[in-house]
N, C-alpha and C positions, 0 to 999 in steps of 0.2 A: 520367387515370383518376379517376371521383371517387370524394370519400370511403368507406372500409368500413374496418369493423371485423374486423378478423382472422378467419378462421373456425372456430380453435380456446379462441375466447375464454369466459370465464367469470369468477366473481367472482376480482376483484384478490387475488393468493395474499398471504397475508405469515407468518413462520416463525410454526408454531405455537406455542413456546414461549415468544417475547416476542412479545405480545399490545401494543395500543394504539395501533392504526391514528389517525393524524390527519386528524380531517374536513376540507375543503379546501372551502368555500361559493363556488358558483359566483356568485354574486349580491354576494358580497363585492368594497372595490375591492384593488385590485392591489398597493400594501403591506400589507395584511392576509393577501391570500393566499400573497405573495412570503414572506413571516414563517412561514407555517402548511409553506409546500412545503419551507423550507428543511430542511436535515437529515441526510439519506442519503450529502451527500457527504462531510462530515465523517468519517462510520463509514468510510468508501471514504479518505477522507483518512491515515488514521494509519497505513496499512500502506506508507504511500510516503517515511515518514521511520523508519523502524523501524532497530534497530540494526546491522540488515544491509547496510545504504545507508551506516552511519556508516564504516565501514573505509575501502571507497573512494574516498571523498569525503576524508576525512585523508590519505590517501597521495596523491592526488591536490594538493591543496592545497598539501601538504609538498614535494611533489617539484618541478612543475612551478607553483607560483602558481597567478594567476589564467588560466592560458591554456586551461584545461579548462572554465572555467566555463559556457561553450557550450554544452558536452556537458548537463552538469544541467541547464541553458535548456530544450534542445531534449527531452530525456527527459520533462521535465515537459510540456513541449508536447503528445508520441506520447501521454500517459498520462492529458490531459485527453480527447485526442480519443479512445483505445479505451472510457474510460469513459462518453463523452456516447454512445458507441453502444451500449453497456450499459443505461443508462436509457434509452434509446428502444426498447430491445426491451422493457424491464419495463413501461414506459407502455403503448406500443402493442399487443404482440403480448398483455399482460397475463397474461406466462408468463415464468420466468427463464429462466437460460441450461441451465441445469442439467433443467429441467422441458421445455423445447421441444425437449434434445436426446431425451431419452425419448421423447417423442412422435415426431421424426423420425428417429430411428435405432434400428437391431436392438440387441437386448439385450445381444449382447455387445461392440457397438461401447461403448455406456452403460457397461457393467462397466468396461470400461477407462480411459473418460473419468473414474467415478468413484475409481478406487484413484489413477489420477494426480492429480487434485483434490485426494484425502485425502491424498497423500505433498506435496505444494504446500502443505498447511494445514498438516501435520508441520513439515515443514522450516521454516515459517516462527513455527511456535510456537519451535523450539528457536533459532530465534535473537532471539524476546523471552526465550526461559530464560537465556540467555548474555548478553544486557543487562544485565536485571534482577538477575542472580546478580553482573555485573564490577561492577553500581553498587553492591549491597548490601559488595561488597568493599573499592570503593574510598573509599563515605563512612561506613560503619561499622566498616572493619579487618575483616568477617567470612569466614572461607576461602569459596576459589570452591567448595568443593564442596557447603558449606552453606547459601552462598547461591543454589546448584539448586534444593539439597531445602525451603530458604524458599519459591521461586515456588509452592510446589506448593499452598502458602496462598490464593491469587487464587481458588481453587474456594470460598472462604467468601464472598467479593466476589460473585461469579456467582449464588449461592444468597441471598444478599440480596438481588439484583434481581428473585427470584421475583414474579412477578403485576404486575411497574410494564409499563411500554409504552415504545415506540420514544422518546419524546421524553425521558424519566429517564434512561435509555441513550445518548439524543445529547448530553445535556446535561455528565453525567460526561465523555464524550470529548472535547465541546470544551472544557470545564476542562484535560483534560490536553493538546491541543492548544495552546491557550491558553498555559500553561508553560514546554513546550518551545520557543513563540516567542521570551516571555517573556525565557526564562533567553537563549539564542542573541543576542538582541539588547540584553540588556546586558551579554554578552561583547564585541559588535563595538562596544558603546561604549567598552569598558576599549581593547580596542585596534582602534583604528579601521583600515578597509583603505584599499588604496588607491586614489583616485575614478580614475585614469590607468589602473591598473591592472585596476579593476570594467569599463571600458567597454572595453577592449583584449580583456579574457576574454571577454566577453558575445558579442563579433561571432567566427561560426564561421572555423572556420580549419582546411584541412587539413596546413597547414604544422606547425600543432600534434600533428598526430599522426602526424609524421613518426619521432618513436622509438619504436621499436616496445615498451617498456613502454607510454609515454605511450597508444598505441594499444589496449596489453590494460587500462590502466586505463580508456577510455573505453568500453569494451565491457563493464566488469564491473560500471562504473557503469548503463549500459543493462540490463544483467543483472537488477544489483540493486531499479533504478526500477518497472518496469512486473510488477505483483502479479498471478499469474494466478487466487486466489481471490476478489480483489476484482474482477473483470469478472461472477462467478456473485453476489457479493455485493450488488452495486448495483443488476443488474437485480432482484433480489427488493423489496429494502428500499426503492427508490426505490416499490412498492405498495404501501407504508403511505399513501399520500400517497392519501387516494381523495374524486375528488368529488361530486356531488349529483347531475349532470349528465353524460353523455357523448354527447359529439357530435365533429364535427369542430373546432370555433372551440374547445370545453374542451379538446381532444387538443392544438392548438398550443398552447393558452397554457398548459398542463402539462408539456410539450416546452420551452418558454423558461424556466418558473422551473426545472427541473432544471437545463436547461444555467448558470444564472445559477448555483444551487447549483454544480454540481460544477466550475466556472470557479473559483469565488473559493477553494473549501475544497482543489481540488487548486494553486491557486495557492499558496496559506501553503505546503501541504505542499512545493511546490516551492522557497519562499524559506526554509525551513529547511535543506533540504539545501544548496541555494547559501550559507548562512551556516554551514554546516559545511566548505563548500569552504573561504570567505574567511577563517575563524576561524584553518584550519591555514595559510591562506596567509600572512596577517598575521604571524603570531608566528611559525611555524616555520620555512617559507622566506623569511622577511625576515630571520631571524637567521642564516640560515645550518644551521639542522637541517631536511638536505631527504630525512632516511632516516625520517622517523615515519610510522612506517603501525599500530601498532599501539592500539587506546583507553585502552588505562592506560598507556602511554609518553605521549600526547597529554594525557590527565589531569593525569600527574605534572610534565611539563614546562611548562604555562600559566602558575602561580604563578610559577615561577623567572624566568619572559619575562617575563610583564608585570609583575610586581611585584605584584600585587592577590591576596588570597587567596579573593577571591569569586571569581575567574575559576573556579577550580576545583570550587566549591561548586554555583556555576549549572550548569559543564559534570557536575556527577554528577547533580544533580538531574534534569537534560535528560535522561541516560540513564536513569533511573529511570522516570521520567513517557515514554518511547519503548519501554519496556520491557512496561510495564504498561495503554499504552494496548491494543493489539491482543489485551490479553487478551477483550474484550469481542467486539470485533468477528470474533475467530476463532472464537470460539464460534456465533456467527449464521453465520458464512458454512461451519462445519462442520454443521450443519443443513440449511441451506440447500441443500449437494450433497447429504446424505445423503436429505431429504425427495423434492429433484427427482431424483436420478437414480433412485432404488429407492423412492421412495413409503414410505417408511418413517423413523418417527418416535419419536422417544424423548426423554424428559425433557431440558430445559438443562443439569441438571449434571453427569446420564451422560455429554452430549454432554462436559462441557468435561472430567468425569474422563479420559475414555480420551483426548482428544485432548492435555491434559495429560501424562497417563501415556506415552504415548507417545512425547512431547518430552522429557521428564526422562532418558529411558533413556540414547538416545545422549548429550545434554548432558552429565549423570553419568561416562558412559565413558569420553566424549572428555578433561573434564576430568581425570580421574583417569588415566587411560593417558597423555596425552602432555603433562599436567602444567596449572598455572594460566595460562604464558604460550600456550597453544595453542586461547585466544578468536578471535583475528584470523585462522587456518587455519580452525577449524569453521564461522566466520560464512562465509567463502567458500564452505564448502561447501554451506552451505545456500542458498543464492544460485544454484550450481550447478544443484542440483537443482531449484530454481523455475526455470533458465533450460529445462531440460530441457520443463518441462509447459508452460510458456507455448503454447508452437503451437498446441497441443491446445486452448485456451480462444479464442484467436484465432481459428483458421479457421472452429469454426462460428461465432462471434459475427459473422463479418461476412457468413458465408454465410446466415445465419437476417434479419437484419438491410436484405439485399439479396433477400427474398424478397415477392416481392406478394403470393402467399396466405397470408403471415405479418403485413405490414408494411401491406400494404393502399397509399394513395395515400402514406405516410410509408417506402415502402422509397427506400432509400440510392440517390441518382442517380449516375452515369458517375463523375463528378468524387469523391465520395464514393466509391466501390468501388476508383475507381483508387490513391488518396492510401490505403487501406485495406490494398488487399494489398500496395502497397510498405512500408509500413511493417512487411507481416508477412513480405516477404521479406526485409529489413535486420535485423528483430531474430531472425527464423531464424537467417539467415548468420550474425550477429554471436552470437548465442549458441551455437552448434555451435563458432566459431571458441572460443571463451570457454573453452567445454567441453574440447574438444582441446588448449590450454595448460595448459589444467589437469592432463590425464591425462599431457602429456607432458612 
């Protein structure tokens, strides 16, 4: 079929509260442009190292070594690929996911789509509240309840980025990206893992998930990896990127520097979570503490193991900078549903107050009804409930994705749709099964 341009297309959307699309010169060469395209996956990046990802990954490492590390391999793997088909629908269709479901679905299929988005943006606000609140506790001595009512601060941050543009905004996140590499990998220098043991975890294995925890840990890990508000996120913000030219030859070569983008940014974010695995494997199950699953027993216990008392300074700092990264990018990607599914728009910092407000509520509660060690319970649950709305971001992403009068000569071929919905029947099953250990 040759080239065409979708038939619902118009100018390239991008949230209307952060403003500063980047020109992209078609005439320019190919490091110049590769520089200017980079960006959007970064923003897409932070929500896949977030403090909800840190539980599992510690008990995981803690209990069973390096034998799971497959699992976060391959999570990172599902999570470059649902997001490179995220930014091919913002390129191509020149619509997000959030906006083309409006366009192709009835208004109340959209209502539903968007409360389950908005409770997926919740849920994962309150588990950078519970981050940020266990860091400010564990490198300031400050109560967890305090350090709630602190996050609620981040809306002065948000309101200082009034009127800058997408690249101010990518540039702050890969600072804190940056960080959290940072701190991670001069922990695994203080104790280094083990190269026998890295390449034994790496290769899959279903022997490994032959104990049936070992099993609900890989599926909570799954759970926890794949972000269903960053699939609505990155199709929008990937249309910052606009250029001078549209045609078929700019469509690919805007299609390659994304994917180039969202390969290397969700790669970091993947070798973070793998050095959260190996961090707790090194120290705690080499020592013989194969019960740590909680983040301030894993805090507390680094110094005493390695002997270093940076271990523990980098590991709060990591939390703190994983806490306070997604504050930014929740806010866009709360816009972003709220604009595409209901066409309606309001201010950035209404956006971040209510969606803040919102997350402080339960955060607040939970901490206080079932006390300061009951972080490592509410992180799961919030994980839960992203496991719940994922489907919901999935199906149409691949069904809109797979469509010709959407996608044009760029819709998803055989091999692409099949590799597609297997992936969306494995993280279904696997998170319904997730769900159900949990309630029961």
């Amino acid at each position: 079929m040759p080239f065409s341009l979708p038939t619902t297309a118009t100018a390239p959307f991008c949230p209307s509260q952060v403003r500063g699309s980047v020109p992209v010169p078609s005439d320019g060469g190919w490091r110049k442009r590769l520089i200017r395209s980079a960006g959007p996956g970064l923003l897409v990046a932070v929500g896949y190292m977030d403090p909800g990802n840190w539980a599992t990954d510690i008990e995981a490492g803690s209990r069973y070594g390096y034998d799971l590390l497959f699992v976060v391999l391959l999570c990172g793997a599902a999570a470059i690929f649902l997001q490179w088909l995220a930014a091919r629908l913002g390129i191509v269709g020149r619509r997000d996911l959030a906006q083309m479901a409006r366009e192709q679905y009835s208004r109340r299929a959209c209502l539903t789509l968007w409360a389950l988005a908005e409770l997926a943006i919740i849920a994962t606000d309150v588990a950078e509240v519970l981050g940020a609140a266990l860091a400010f506790n564990l490198l300031l001595g400050v109560p967890l309840w305090a350090g709630v009512l602190l996050t609620g601060l981040d809306t002065v941050i948000v309101l200082s980025l009034k009127g800058h543009g997408f690249r101010q905004l990518e540039a702050i996140v890969l600072g804190l990206i940056l960080t959290i590499a940072a701190c991670f990998a001069a922990q695994l220098a203080i104790a280094p893992p083990d190269a026998a043991g890295l390449l034994h975890g790496a290769v899959p294995s279903l022997a490994a998930l032959g104990q049936p925890h070992a099993l609900y840990l890989a599926v909570g890990i799954l759970g926890a990896t794949v972000m269903p508000h960053n699939l609505y996120l990155h199709s929008s913000v990937v249309q910052t990127r606009q250029s001078t030219r549209v045609d078929e030859g700019e469509t690919r070569q805007a299609l390659r520097f994304a994917t180039a983008d969202t390969v290397v940014s969700l790669a970091l974010a993947t070798f973070v979570n793998a050095a959260i695995l190996c961090l707790a494997a090194s120290t705690f199950h080499a020592h013989g503490f194969a019960q740590v699953a909680e983040i301030e027993d894993a805090y507390r216990l680094l110094t005493p193991i390695t002997g270093a008392g940076a271990a523990t300074l980098l590991f709060g700092i990591a939390l703190f900078a994983s806490g306070q990264s997604a504050t930014f990018t929740g806010t866009v990607a709360g816009q972003v549903v709220l604009e595409g599914f209901l066409n309606l728009t309001i201010p950035c910092w209404q956006r971040r107050i209510i969606t803040r407000g919102l997350a402080l509520i339960p955060a607040l509660a939970g901490v206080l009804w079932l006390g300061d060690h009951a972080v490592g319970r509410l992180l799961v649950l919030t994980q839960v409930v992203l496991s719940l709305q994922l489907p919901f971001a999935i199906w149409p992403l691949i069904r809109f994705t797979a469509d010709r009068s959407i996608m044009g000569s760029f819709a998803s071929g055989a091999a692409v749709q099949a590799l597609a919905w297997g992936l969306f029947v494995l993280i279904a099953a696997a998170n319904l099964w997730l769900v159900w250990n949990w309630l029961v």
